[in-house]
C-alpha angles and dihedrals in degrees: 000000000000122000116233122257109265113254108256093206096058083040095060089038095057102034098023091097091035087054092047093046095053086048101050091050092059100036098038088206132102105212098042093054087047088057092039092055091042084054097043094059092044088054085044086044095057096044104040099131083067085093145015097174107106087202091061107044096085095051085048103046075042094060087038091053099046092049097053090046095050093045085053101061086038082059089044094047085047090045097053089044098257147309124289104225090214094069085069115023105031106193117002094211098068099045097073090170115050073184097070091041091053082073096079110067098214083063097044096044094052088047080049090054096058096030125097117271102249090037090052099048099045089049083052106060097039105035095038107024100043101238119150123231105272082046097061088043085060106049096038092047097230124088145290083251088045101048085042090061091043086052096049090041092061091043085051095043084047104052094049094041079056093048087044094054106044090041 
């Protein structure tokens, strides 16, 4: 027997101030999380069917939410022509661990910005928000591997953007 859909209203009423505030946490910016929450349930809202699980919704509009963020700073990066590394790393050679630096989300929200998308979303939810790895697995829909070469992949991409960039 078919589950009925879930109800977009209750939906928007329960997760609407959890999404902005995602949103506002990767974007530090009001307006823009405003704009990105009004976009995420319009994405939710088209594609609605996707899931019936209740359990599940958040982790879904969550996904949804970090993706839409992330691919925004990647659009603003590719708008102003680019990052300098040396805003956030100073001198490389004196930042032996990208590791210790993801810490700060400014740093980690401008990495996020140049990094490739899967990369990006996986380092952030690990490195910034503080998931661990199975979590990440669960909310991005791929495996704890999977999420561990993602991961890697952004700490690599990181460190010679880095090199590139103070050479």
């Amino acid at each position: 027997m078919p589950q009925p859909a879930l109800d977009f209203p209750e939906l928007y009423r329960r997760y609407g101030g959890a999404v902005y505030a995602r949103c506002y946490l990767i974007l530090n910016n009001r307006a823009a999380a405003e704009d990105a929450t009004q976009e995420t349930f319009l994405r939710v809202y088209r594609h609605l069917k996707r899931t019936t699980d209740a359990e599940n919704a958040l982790r879904w509009i969550y996904k949804v939410a970090t993706n839409y963020c992330l691919n925004e700073l990647r659009n603003q990066q590719t708008r102003s022509g680019g990052v300098q590394a040396m805003m956030f790393f100073g001198d490389a050679r004196q930042v032996p661990r990208v590791e210790e630096r993801l810490s700060d989300r400014d740093l980690g929200r401008r990495l996020a910005a140049v990094a490739p998308a899967a990369a990006g979303t996986a380092a952030w939810l690990y490195l910034v928000d503080g998931m661990d790895q199975a979590e990440v697995a669960r909310v991005l829909g791929i495996s704890r591997r999977t999420v561990i070469n993602y991961v890697s992949m952004f700490i690599e991409n990181a460190r010679k953007f880095a090199m590139r960039s103070t050479a």
